[in-house]
N, C-alpha and C positions, 0 to 999 in steps of 0.2 A: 645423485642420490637415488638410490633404487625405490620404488615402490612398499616394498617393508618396511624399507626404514626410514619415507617419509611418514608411514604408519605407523611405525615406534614412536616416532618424535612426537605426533598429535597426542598419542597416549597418556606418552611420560609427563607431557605436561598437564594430560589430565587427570595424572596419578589414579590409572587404571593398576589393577594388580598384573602383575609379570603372567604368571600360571591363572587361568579365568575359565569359564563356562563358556562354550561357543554360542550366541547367539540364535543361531541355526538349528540349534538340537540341544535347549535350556536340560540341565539336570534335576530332576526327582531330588526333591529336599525332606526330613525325615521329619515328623511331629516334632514341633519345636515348643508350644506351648508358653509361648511370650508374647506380653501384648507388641504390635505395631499400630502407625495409622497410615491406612490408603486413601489418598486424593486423588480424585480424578483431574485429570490433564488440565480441565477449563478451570479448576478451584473453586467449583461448585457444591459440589459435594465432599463429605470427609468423614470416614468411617473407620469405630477405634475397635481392635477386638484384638482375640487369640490368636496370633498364627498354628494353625495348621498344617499345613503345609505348602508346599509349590511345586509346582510339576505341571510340564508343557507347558511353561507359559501362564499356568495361572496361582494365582493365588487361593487357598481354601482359609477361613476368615470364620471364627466362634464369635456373634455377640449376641446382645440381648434378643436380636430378634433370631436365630438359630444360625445357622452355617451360611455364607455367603461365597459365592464362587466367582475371581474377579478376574478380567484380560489384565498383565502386564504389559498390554497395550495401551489400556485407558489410563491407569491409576498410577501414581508414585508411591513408593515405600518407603516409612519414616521408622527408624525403630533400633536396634540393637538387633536383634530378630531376623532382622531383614537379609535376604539371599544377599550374597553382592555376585554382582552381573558385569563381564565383561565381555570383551569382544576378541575372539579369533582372527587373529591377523591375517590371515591366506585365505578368510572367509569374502572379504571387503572388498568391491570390485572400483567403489571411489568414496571419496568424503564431498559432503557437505558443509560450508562452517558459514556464518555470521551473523545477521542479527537474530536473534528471539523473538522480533516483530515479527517473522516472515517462517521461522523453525519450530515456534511452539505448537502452531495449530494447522498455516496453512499450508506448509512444507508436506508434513504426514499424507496429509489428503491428495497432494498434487503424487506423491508417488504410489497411494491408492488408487487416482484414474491412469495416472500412467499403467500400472501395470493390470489394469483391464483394458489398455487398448492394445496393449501385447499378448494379450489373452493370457494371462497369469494373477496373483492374485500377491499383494505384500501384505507380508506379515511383521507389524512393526510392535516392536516392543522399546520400552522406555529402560534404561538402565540406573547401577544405583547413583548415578549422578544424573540427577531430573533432567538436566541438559542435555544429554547426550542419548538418541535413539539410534536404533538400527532397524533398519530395510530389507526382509528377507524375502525377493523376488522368488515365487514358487509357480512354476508352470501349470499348466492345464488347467486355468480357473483355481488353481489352490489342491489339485488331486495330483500333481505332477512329483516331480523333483524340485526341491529348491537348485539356481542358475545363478543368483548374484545377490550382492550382499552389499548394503549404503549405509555409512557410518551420517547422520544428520548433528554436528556442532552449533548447540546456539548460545550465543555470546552476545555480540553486539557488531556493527555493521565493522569496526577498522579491523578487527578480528579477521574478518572476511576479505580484507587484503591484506592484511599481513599474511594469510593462510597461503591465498597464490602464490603469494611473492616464491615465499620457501618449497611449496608445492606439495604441502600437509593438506594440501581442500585440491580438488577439479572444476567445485566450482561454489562460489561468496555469493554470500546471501545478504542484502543492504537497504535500510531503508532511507538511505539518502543515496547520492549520488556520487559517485566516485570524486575524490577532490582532487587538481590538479598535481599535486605532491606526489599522493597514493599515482594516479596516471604514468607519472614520469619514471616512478621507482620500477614498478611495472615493467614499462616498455624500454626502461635499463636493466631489466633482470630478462629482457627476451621475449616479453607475455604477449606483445604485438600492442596495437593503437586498444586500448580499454572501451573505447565510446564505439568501436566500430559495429555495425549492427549483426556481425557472427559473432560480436562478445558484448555487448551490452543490451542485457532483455528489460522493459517494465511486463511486470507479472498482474500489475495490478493497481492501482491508487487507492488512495487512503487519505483522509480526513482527520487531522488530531481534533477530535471534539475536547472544549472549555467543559469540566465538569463540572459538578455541584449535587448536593442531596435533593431527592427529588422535593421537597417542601420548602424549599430557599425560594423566596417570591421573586429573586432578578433571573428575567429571563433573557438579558442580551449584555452584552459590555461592551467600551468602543474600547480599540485596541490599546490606545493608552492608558483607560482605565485597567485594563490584563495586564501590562508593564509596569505598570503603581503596585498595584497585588503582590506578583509576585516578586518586584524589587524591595519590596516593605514601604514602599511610602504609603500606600494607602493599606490600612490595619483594622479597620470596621467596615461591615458590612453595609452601615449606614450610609457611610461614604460613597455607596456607589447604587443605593435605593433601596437598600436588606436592612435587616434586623438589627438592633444594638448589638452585635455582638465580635469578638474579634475575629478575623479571618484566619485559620488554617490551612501555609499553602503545601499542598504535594508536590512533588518533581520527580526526574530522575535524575541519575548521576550524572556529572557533567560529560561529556565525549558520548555518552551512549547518543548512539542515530536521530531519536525520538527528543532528547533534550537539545541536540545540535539544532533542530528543524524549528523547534519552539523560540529556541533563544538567536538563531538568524531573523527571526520573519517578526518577534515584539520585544527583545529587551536590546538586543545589540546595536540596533539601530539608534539609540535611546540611550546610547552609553550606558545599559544599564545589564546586571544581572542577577540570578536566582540570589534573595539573602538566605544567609548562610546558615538561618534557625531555620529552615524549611524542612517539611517532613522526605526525605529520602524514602522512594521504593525503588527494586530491581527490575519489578515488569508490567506490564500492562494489567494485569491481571489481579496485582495487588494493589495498583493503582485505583479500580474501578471499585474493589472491595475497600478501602481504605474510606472512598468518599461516599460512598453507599451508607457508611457509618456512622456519616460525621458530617450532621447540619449544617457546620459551621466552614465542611472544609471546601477546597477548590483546588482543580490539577486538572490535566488532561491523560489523551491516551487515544490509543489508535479506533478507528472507526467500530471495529469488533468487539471493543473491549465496553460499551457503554453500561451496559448486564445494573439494570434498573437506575443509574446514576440520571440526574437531566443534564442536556447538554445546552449550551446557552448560544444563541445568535450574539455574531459579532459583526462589529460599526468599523469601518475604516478610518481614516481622519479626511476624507471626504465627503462622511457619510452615508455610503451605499452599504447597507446591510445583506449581510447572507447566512440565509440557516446554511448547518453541516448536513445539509442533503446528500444523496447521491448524486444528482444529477449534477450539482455543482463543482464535486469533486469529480465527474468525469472530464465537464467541461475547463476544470483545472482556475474555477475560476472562485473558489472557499479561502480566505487567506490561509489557510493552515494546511494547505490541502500539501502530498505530495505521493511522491510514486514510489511503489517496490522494484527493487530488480534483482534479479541475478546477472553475474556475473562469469566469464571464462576466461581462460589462456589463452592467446591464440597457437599456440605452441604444443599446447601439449594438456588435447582433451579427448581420453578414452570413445573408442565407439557407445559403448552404452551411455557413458555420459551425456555424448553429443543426441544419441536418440530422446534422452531426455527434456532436454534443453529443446529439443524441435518440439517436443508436444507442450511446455510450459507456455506458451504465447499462441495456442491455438483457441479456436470456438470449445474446442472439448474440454478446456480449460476451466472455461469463463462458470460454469455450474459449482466447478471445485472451489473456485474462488470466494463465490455466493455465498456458499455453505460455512466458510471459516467466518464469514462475515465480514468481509473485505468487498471492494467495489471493483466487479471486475469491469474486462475493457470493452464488453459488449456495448454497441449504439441503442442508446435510447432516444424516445421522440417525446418532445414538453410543449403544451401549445405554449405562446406568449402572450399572457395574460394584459391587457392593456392597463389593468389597475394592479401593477406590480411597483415595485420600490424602482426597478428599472427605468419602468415609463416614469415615475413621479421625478426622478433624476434628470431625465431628457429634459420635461418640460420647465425644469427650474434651471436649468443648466448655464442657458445663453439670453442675450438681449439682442445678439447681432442677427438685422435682419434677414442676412444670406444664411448663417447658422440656424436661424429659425424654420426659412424655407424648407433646408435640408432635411432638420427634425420632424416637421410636418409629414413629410413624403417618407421617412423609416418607420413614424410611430404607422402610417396608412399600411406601409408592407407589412407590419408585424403584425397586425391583425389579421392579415390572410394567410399568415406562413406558422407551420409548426417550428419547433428546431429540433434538430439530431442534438447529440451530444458532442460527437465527432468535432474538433474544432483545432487548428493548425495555426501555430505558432512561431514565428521568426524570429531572427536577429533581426540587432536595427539595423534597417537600409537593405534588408537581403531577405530571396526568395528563397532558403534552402531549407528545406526539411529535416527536423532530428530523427532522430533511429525508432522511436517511440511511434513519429505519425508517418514512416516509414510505412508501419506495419498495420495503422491506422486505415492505411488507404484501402488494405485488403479486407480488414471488416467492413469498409462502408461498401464498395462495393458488391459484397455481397450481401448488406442489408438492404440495397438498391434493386440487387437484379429480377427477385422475383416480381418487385410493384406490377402495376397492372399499366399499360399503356397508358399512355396521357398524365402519368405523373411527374408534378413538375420541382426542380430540385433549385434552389438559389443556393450561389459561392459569395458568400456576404463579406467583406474584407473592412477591417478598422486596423489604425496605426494609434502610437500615444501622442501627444500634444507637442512633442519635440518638432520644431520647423515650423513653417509659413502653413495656414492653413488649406490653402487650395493647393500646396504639394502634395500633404498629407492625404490630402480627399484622392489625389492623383493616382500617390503610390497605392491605396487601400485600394482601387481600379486594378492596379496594376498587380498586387496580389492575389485578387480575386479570379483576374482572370487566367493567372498563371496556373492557378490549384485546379480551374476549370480543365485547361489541357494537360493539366497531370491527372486525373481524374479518367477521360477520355483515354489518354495514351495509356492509360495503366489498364481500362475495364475492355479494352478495345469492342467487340461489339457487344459486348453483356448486358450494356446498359443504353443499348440503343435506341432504344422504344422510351426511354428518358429524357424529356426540355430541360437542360440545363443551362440557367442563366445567371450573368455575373452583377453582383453591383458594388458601388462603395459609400463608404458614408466616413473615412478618415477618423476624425477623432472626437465625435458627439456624443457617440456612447462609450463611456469606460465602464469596463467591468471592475477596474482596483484603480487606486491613483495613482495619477503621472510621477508626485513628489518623490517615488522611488524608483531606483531599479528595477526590483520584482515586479513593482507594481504598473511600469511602461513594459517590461517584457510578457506581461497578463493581456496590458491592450494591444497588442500586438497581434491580433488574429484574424483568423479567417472563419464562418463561422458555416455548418452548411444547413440550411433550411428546406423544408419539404411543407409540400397540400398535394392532395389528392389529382387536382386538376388546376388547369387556371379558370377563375370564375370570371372572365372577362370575355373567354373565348365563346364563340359559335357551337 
């Protein structure tokens, strides 16, 4: 299938019109004089007036308060009125398609800083299907010629490989993680190994925040109480330390990325799922405006989307509590926490695409990221607080006196060690790195290299409760010190002037609980800690 006419295909199914406005050079629309309404992209604003007219790219807008001049870059147009906007086929150098987690807000911006690091400027405009933008890369800072043109699809994450599959996208946008089915069809259709690190990127993590109106006085829920809610057994707010009043739950559609990640990590495990009077939204965004609303309601949504809703701390069924911080969800350690990515073919991805794809998982990145209000992957440093829910965990944890010893000598380091964020994760029984802390190693190392002399780094290693206790303590040794000489052979001398020392402590501190899956591949880690100096030395 040639290139146009994987570009026909994306169309027809978006029921774009045949004959369209090219993108690149929008047409001058004549005084129309009918109302429309423009929304700006976040759904923040909404503004109802005259059209006017449109031309370059903007909209001219009569209301009360006199003429308004708007980008069809920021706003969508609701209306009869409204221009329709399509796309020029032989304009389009690649498509983009899948989730709206990742194409609404922070896809745009990521091909904003990309095309200032090529010294060019995109000019992105929204078309009349809100979903669908286009990316007009224009040279010389924006005084140039327009060079290439990116169709952006947001849908939802399976979109984003079925898009490969047929090779209507270059490259799937997903906020979950490619499932083993989607993998296989894949690399039956030619697209190469999906997980390997030239075709599987995180862009970014992300924290689904519990929400609520900000005046609902429960400010945490244990996870089974979130699985009563939103399975309907529990129906009052009272029931869980709120208000007599009934609970209204939000969700999303079943399959979309955002409700798969909710209903793996509290209802499925629990034989349980979303009941079926639940209030259905499409995106994030009406998610947050929904319960912003509504006292009464509860739902979630990605880390960006909170835009004045509270979000509530969640209890595990072990009882370790965690706000939806950042730092938590870098350390991947928030039940609810998960990652973005893009995705590629190995087969058959355009040069510009590929330049793309090189600059989405850089440091130049991590600002764009910020800005959408997503948590990029830059290292952060947390002291550890000794009157945290952490430490109150330790110290109630165990009675065994060898267990206690151990405890004693961690809670002692963790009063002298900050922690990075940075933290690496296994299979069970195995030292191998995924594609994520692949890339991981290259930010820590250069948040290491400039330190000042005599700064000193610990490779902290914990396993889950699975096995004999003094194995566990073994292997979490044996991990620790493995990261160390990956650490070293990867910075070679960059990080010279660096003490880096390894310890373990096995399975005394769980960040989640052993009783799951997810929750032994959470304590599975390795964790890297920093101080200035050692305060013991000379």
């Amino acid at each position: 299938m040639t290139k146009e006419n994987r570009m026909n295909s994306v169309l027809t199914k978006r029921m774009f019109a045949a004959a369209a406005i090219a993108m690149s050079a929008l047409v001058a629309q004549p005084a129309i004089a009918q109302d429309v309404i423009l929304e700006t992209n976040d759904g923040s604003t909404t503004i109802r007036g005259e059209l006017m007219s449109f031309e370059d790219g903007f909209y001219t807008i009569k209301t009360a308060l006199g003429n308004m001049r708007l980008s069809a870059e920021r706003v969508s147009c609701a209306g009869d009125a409204c221009p329709e906007l399509s796309i020029d086929l032989a304009e389009v150098d690649f498509s983009i398609s899948g989730a709206n987690t990742i194409g609404d807000e922070l896809m745009p911006l990521l091909l904003e800083g990309f095309a200032g690091v090529i010294n060019a400027e995109a000019d992105i405009v929204t078309t009349a299907d809100s979903s669908v933008k286009v990316a007009t890369l224009i040279a010389d800072q924006g005084y140039g010629e327009p060079f290439a043109s990116i169709l952006v699809q947001s849908s939802d994450s399976k979109d984003a490989f079925v898009n490969l599959i047929e090779g209507t996208a270059e490259i799937g946008m997903a906020d979950r993680r490619i499932n083993r089915d989607e993998a296989r069809a894949l690399r039956s259709a030619g697209a190469g190994s999906m997980i390997d690190l030239k075709q599987e990127r995180v862009i970014a993590v992300d924290s689904l925040l519990v929400l609520v109106e900000e005046s609902n006085p429960v400010n945490a829920l244990t996870i089974d109480q979130l699985a009563g809610v939103f399975a309907g057994t529990i129906t009052n707010w009272k029931d869980v330390g709120g208000a007599d009043m009934a609970i209204n739950v939000y969700s999303f559609p079943e399959e979309s990325g955002t409700e798969t990640t909710f209903s793996d990590r509290v209802l499925h495990p629990r034989d349980m799922h979303t009941k079926s009077d639940a209030n259905f939204v499409n995106n994030h965004i009406e998610m947050s405006r929904s319960i912003v609303n509504d006292p009464a309601g509860i739902g979630y949504a990605g880390y960006a989307f909170q835009r004045g809703a509270k979000s509530l701390s969640l209890i595990s069924e072990c009882g370790i509590n965690t706000r939806p911080d950042a730092f938590s969800a870098k350390t991947e350690e928030y039940p609810l926490q998960r990652r973005l990515y893009v995705y590629n073919r190995g087969d058959a991805t355009s040069d510009r695409a590929q330049e793309f794809l090189d600059f989405v998982t850089t440091e130049a990145a991590d600002g764009l990221v910020a800005k959408s209000g997503f948590i990029n992957l830059g290292v952060d440093r947390q002291p550890q607080d000794a009157g945290s829910d952490r430490m109150g965990a330790l110290i109630h944890n165990t009675t065994d006196q060898f267990e206690v010893t151990l405890m004693r000598q961690l809670l002692i380091e963790m009063m002298d060690w900050d922690r990075l964020s940075t933290t690496f994760r296994f299979a069970s029984g195995s030292t191998a790195l995924d594609s994520k802390a692949q890339r991981d190693l290259e930010r820590l190392i250069t948040f290491l290299e400039p330190l000042p002399a005599g700064s000193q780094i610990a490779v902290v290693g914990y396993t889950d409760d699975r096995g004999p206790f003094s194995a566990n303590q073994s292997l979490s040794e044996t991990r620790a010190s493995h990261i160390v000489n990956v650490i070293k052979g990867f910075a070679g001398d960059r990080v010279a002037d660096i003490d880096i020392v390894s310890m373990g402590f096995g399975e005394i501190s769980p960040a989640d609980c052993n009783e799951t899956a997810t929750g032994r591949s959470t304590n599975r880690r390795v964790e890297i800690w920093i101080r200035d100096r050692d305060p013991y030395a000379n």
